[in-house]
C-alpha positions as CSV (number, residue, x, y, z in Angstrom):
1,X,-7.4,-18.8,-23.8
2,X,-5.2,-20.0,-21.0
3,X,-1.5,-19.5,-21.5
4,X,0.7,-22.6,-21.4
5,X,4.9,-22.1,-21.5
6,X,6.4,-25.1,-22.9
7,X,9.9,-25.2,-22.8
8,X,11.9,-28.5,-24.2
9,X,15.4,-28.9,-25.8
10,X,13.8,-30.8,-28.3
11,X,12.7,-29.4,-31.8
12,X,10.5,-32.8,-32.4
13,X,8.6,-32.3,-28.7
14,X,7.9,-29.1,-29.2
15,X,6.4,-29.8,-32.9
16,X,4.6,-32.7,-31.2
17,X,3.2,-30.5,-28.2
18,X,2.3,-27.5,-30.5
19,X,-0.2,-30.0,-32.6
20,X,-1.5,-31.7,-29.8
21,X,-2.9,-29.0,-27.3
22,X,-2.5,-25.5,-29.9
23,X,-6.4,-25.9,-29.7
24,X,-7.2,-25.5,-26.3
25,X,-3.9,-23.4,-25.0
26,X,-2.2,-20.3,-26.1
27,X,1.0,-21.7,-26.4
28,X,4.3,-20.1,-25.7
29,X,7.5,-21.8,-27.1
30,X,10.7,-22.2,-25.8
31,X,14.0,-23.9,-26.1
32,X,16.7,-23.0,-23.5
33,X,16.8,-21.3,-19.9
34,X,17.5,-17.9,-21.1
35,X,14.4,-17.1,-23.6
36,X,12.0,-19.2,-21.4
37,X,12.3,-17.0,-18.5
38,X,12.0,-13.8,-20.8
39,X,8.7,-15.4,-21.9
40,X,7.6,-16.4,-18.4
41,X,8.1,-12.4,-17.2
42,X,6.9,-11.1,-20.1
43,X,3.6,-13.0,-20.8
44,X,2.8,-14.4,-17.2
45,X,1.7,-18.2,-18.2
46,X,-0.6,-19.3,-15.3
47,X,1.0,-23.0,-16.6
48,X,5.1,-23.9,-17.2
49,X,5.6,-27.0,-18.7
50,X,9.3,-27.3,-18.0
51,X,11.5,-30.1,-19.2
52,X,14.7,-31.0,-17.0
53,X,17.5,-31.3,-19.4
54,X,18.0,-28.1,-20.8
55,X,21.3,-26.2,-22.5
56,X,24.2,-26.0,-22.1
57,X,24.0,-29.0,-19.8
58,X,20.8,-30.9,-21.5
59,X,22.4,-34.5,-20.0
60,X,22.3,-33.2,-16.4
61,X,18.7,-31.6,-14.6
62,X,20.7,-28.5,-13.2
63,X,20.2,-26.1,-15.9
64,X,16.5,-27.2,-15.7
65,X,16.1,-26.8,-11.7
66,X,18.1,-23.7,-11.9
67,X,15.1,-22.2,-14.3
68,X,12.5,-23.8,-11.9
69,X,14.2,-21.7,-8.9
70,X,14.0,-18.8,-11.0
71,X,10.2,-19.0,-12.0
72,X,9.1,-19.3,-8.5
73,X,11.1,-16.8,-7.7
74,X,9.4,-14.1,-10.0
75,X,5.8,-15.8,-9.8
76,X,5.0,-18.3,-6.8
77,X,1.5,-18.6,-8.0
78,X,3.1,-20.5,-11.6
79,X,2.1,-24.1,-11.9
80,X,5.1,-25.3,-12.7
81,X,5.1,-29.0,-14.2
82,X,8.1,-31.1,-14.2
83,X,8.8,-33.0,-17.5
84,X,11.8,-35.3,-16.7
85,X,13.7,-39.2,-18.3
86,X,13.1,-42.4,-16.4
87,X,16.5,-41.9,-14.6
88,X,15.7,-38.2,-13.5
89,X,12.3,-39.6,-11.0
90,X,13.8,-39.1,-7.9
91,X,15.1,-35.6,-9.2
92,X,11.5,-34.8,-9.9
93,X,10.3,-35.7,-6.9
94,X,13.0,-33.4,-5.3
95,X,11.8,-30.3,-8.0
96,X,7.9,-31.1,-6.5
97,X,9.1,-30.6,-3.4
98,X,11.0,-27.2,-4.1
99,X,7.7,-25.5,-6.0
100,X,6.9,-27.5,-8.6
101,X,3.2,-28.4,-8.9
102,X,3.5,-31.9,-10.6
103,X,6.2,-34.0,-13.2
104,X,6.0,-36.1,-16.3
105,X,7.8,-39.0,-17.3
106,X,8.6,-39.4,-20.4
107,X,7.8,-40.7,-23.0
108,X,4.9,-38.4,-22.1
109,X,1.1,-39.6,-23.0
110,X,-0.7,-36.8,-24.4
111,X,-4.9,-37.7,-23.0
112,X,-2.7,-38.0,-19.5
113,X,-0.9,-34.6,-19.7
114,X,-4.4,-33.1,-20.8
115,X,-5.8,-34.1,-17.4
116,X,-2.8,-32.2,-15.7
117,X,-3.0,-29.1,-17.7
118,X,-6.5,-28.9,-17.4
119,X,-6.3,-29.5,-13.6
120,X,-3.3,-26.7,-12.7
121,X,-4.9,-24.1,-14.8
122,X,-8.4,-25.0,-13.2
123,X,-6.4,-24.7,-9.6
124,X,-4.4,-21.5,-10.8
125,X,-7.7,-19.8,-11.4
126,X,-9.4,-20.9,-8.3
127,X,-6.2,-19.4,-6.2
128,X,-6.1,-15.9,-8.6
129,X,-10.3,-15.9,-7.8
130,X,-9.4,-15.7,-4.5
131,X,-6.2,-13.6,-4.1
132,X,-8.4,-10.9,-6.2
133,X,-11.5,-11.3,-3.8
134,X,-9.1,-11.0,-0.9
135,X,-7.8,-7.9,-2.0
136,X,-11.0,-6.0,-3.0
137,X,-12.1,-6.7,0.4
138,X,-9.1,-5.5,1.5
139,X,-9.5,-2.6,-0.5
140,X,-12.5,-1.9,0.1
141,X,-12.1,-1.0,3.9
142,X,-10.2,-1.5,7.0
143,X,-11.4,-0.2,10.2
144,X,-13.1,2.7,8.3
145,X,-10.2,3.2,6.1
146,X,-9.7,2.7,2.7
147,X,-6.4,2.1,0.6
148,X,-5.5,-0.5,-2.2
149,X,-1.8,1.0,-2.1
150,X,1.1,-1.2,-0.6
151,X,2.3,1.2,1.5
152,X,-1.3,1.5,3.5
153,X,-1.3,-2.2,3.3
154,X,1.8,-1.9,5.4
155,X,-0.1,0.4,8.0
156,X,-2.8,-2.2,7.6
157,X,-0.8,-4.4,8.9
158,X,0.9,-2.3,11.6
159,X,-2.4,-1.8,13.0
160,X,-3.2,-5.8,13.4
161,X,0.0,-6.4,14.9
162,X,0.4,-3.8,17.4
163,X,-3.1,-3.6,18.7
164,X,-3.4,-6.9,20.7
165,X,-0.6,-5.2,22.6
166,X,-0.6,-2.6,25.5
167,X,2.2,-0.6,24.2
168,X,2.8,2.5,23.5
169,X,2.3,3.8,19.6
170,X,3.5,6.8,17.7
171,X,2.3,7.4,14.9
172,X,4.0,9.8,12.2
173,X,2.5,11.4,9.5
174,X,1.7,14.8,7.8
175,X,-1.6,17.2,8.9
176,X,-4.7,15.4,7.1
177,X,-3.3,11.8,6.5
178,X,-5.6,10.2,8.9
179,X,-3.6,9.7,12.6
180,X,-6.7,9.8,14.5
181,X,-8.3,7.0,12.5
182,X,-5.3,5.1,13.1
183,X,-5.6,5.5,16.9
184,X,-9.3,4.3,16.6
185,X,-8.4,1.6,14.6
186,X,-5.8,0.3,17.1
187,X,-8.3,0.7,20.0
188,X,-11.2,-1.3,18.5
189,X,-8.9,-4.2,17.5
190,X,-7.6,-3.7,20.9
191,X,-8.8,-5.9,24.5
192,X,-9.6,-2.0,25.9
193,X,-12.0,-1.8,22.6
194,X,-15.2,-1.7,25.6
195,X,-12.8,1.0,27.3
196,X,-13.0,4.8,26.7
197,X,-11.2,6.3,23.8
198,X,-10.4,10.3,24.6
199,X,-8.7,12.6,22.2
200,X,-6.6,15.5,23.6
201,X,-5.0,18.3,20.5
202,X,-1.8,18.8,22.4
203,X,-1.6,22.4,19.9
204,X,-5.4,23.6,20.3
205,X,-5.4,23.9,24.2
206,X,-3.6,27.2,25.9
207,X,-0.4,26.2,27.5
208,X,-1.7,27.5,30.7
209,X,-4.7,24.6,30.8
210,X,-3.3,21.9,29.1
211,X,-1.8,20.6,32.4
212,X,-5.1,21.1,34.0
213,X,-6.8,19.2,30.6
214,X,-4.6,16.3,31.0
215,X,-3.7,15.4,34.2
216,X,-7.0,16.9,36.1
217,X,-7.0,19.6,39.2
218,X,-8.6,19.5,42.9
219,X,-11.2,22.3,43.6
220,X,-9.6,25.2,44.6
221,X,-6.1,24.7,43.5
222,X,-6.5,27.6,41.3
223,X,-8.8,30.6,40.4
224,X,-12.3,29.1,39.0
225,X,-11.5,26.0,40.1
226,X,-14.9,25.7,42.3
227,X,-14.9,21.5,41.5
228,X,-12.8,18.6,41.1
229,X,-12.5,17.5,37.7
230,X,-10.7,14.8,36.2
231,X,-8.3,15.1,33.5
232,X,-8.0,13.2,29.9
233,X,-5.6,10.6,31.0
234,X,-8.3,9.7,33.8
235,X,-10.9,9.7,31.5
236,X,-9.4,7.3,29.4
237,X,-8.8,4.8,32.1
238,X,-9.0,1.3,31.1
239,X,-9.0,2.6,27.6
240,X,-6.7,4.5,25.2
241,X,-6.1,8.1,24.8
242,X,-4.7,9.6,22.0
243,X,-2.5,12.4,22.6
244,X,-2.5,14.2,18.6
245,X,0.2,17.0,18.2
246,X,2.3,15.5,21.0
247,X,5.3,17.5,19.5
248,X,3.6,20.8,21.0
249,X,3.7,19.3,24.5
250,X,5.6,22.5,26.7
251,X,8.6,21.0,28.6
252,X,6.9,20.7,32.0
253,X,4.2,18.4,30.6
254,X,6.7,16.3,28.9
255,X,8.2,15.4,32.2
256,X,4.8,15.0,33.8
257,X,3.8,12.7,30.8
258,X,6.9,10.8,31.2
259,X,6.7,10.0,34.9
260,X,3.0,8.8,34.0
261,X,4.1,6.7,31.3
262,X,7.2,4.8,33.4
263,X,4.8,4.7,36.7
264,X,1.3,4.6,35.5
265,X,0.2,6.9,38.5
266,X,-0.3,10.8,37.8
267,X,-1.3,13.4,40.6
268,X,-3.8,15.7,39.7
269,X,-2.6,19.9,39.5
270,X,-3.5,21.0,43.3
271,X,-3.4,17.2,44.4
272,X,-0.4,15.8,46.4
273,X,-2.1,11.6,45.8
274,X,-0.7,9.3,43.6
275,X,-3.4,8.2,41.1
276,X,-3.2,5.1,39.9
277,X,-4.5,4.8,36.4
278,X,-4.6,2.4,33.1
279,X,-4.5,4.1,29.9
280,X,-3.0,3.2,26.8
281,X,-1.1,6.6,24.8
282,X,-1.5,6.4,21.3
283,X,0.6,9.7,20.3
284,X,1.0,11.3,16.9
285,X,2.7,13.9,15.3
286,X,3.3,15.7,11.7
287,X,7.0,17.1,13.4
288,X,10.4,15.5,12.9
289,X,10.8,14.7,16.3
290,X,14.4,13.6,16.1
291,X,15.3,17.0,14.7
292,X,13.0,18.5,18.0
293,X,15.5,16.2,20.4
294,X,18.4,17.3,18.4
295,X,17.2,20.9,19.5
296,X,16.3,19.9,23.1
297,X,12.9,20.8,21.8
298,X,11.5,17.4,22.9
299,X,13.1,14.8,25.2
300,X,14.6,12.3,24.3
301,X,13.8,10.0,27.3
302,X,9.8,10.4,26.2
303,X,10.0,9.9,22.6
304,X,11.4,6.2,23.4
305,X,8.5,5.5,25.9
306,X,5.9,7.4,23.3
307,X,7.9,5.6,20.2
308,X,7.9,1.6,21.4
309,X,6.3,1.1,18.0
310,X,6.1,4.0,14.9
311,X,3.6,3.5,12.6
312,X,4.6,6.2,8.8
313,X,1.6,7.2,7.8
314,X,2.0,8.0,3.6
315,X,1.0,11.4,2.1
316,X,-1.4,11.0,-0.2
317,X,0.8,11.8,-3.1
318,X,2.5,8.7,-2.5
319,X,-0.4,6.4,-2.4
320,X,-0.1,5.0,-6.0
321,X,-3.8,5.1,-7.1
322,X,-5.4,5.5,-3.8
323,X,-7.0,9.1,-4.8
324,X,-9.4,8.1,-7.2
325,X,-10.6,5.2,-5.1
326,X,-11.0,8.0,-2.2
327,X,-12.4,10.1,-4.5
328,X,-15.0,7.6,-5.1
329,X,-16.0,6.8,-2.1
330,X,-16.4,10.5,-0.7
331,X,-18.5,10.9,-4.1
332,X,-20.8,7.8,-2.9
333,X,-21.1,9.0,0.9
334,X,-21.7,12.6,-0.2
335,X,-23.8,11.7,-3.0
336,X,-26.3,9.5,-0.7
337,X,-26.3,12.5,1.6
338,X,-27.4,15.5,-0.6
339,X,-29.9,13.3,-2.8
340,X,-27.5,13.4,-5.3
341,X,-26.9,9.6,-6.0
342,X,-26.5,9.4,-10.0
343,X,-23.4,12.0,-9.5
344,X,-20.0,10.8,-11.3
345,X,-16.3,12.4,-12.4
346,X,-16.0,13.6,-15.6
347,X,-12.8,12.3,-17.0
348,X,-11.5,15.7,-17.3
349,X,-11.8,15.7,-13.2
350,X,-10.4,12.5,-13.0
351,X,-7.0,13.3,-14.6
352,X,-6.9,17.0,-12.8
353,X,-7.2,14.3,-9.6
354,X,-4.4,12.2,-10.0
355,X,-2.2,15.7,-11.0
356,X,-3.1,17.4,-7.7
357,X,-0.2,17.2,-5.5
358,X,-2.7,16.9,-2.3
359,X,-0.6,19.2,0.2
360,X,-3.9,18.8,2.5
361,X,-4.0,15.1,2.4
362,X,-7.0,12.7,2.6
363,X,-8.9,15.7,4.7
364,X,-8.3,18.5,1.3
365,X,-9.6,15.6,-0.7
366,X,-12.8,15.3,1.3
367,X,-13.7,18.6,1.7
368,X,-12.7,19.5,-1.9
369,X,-15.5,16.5,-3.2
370,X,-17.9,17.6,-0.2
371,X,-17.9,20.9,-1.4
372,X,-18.3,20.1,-5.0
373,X,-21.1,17.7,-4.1
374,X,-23.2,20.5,-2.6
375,X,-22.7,23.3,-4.9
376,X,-22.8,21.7,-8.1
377,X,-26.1,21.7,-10.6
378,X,-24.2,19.2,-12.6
379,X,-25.0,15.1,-13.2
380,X,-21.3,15.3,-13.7
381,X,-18.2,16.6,-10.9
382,X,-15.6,18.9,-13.0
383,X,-12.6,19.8,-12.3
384,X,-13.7,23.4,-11.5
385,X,-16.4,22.0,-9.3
386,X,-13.7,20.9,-7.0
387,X,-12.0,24.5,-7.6
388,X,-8.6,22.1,-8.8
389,X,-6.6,22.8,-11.7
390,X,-6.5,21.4,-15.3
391,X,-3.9,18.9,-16.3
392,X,-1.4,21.1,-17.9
393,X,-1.5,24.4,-18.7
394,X,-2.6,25.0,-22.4
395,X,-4.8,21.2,-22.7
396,X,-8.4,23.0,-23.5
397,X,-9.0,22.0,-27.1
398,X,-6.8,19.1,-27.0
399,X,-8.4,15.8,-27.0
400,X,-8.5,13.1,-23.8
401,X,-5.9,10.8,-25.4
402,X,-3.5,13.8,-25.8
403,X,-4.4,14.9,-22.0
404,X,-3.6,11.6,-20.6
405,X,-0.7,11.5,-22.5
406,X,0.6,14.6,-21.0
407,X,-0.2,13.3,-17.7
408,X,1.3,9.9,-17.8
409,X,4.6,11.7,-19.4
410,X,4.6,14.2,-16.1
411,X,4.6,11.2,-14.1
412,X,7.6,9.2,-15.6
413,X,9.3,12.0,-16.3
414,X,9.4,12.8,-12.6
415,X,9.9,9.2,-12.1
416,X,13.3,8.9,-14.0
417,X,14.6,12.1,-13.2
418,X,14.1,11.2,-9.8
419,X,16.5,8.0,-10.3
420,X,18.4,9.5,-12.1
421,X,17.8,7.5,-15.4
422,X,18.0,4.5,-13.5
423,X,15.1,2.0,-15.5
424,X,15.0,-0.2,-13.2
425,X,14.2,2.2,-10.0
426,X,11.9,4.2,-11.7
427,X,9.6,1.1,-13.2
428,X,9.6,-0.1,-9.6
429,X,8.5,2.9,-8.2
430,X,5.8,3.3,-10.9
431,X,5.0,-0.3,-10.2
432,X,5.8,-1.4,-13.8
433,X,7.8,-4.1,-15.4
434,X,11.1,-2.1,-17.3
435,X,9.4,-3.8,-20.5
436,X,6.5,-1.8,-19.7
437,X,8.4,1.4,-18.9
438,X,10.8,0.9,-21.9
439,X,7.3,0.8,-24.3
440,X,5.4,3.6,-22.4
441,X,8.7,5.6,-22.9
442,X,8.6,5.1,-26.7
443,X,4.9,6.1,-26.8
444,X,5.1,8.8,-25.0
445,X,8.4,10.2,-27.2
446,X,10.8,10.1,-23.7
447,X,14.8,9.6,-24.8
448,X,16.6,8.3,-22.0
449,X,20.3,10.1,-21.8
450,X,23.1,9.6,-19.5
451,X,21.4,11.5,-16.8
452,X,18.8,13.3,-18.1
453,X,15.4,12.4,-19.1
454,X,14.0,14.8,-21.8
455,X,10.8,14.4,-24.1
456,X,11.7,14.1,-28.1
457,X,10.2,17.3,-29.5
458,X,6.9,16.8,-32.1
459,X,8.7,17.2,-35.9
């Protein structure tokens, strides 16, 4: 049943509103500012029915804007419906116009506010319909990759901004997270999408041919070179190369790649002609690159033309619940390709997923399913199928309740000790309310001290 907050000064309106519409709503009750917004955070009402004159001020509508101001704060998606005296109309209007979705006059007529309810609840579902159809497309896949997290939402977005550009992109992240398919991405959302897209491994080429490899040599400029052959940046012309490892780049090459990316002309090893050529550099990079400068490792000069705009790529680990959506996808793919269609995680494997710390990234995750896909006689993907290990160490025998609640106490345990006891920063980073963490804390037997976080020992 939908929820409806009704919050009025008055003992008699409430009565009244309580035996007109208890039969169609799930009420919530309130009386001043204080208690109403607790009930609005707590129980998310998709409807507010909010009178004006509320304590300590109930003969002026600040105390009742104020709460209005705070409820759109915390939910913008409320339908928040102004209930206000004859002399309060043009203060309503006003309230309407800050994020209210609608006002009352009193006295109010009952078949009348029916209507309204009816209608913002009907309107609050259409909108939550299509905010949660929005985001399983969006979860679903982008450009080949997947992620429901925030924080890939944010590369998401990174992507859409800086590919109808031509500059530069450096993207940062550790081995496995996915750079390359973050170069792609940016190059078929791009105008050079008809171009060329090259990849060059700055760390898999022998110093003494990576020059050759990227800028291209004339036939005969050095033993075995019986043609002329052009290099990667060449090759990408009118299109993007993406330079992965770039932090390996040997000094000479950095200045070469530097003079390229300031004058857009490069001269070929054995060549003395100025090339002119139009490629986009997409570099990337699991180094700290500052700390490289620092140690006149790597230039500085070239990290601010590589660098115009960094896009983090997040470790795995940090990807709130993206593992077990990867997980099932590589399960589908794989799956479909070995004949193995009917194949699922046993919940065993599920939990032993979310407790892997994933030092390997998106790529140890693949190969680990892949792997288990085509060895396994099983309907069902274990834990040991994927060679990972169980939750905690002593869980066999156990039941699945007490495993998960093992995990889940690992997890805010880590969370709190983290912040140092600090609720707040820990239920934000679990993506919690502080109700929430408060309960899951006393279910899971966690005593919060002055800075420690230690489990309350089984009597």
């Amino acid at each position: 049943m939908n929820k409806l907050l009704i919050v009025d000064d008055d003992e008699e309106i409430r009565a009244q509103m309580k035996w007109a519409l208890c039969q169609e709503f799930s009420l919530l009750m309130a009386e001043e500012p204080r208690s109403a917004l607790a009930a609005f955070s707590e129980h998310h009402p998709a409807v507010v029915l909010l009178d004006l004159g509320l304590p300590p001020s109930p003969a002026t509508p600040r105390e009742g804007l104020a709460t209005l101001s705070e409820m759109c704060r915390r939910d913008s998606s409320a339908k928040i419906i102004i209930v206000s005296g004859q002399g309060e109309r043009a203060t309503a209007l006003n309230a309407v116009g800050a994020g209210a979705y609608d006002f009352l006059t009193k006295p109010i007529n009952i078949d009348e506010l029916k209507i309204i309810l009816k209608r913002a609840f009907y309107v609050a579902g259409l909108e939550r319909d299509y905010l949660d159809l929005q985001q399983q497309v969006q979860t679903e896949s982008f450009e080949e990759m997947l992620g429901a997290s925030a924080s890939m939402h944010r590369v998401f977005n990174s992507i859409r901004k800086v590919a109808s550009s031509d500059a530069s992109v450096l993207v940062l992240g550790e081995s496995g997270t996915g750079k390359e398919m973050v170069a792609q991405a940016i190059h078929r959302r791009s105008s050079r999408k008809e171009g060329p897209f090259v990849a060059l491994n700055c760390s898999a080429i022998p110093e003494t041919l990576l020059e050759s490899e990227l800028f291209g040599h004339e036939k005969g400029s050095f033993t075995g070179a019986h043609i002329q052959r052009k290099g990667r940046i060449e090759m990408a012309a009118g299109g993007t190369l993406f330079l992965d490892e770039v932090g390996e780049l040997p000094s000479l090459l950095q200045v070469k790649l530097l003079r390229f990316l300031q004058e857009q002309t490069i001269e070929r090893v054995g060549g003395r002609q100025q090339i002119q050529v139009h490629t986009r550099i997409v570099a990337a990079t699991n180094l700290d690159l500052k700390k490289a400068i620092a140690e006149e490792r790597f230039r500085e000069d070239l990290y601010y033309r590589l660098a115009v705009v960094v896009i983090p790529l997040p470790p795995l680990r940090e990807r709130d619940n993206d593992v077990r959506l990867l997980a099932q996808e590589f399960l589908k793919r794989f799956g479909a390709k070995n004949g193995k269609d009917s194949l699922t995680f046993t919940q065993e494997a599920l939990l032993a997923l979310a407790n892997h710390s994933w030092p390997g990234n998106v790529r140890e995750l693949e190969n680990r399913v892949k792997r288990a896909v085509i060895m396994t006689d099983g309907k069902r993907l274990t834990a040991e199928d994927m060679e990972l290990a169980h939750v905690t160490p002593g869980v066999s025998g156990v039941s699945l309740r007490e495993a998960r609640e093992a995990v889940e106490r690992d997890v805010v345990q880590r969370a709190l000790q983290k912040h140092n006891g600090k609720i707040a920063r820990a239920a934000l980073e679990l993506g919690i309310s502080r109700p929430t963490l408060y309960e899951l804390m006393d279910k899971l037997r966690i005593q919060r001290q002055d800075r420690e976080v230690k489990p309350v020992q089984p009597q």
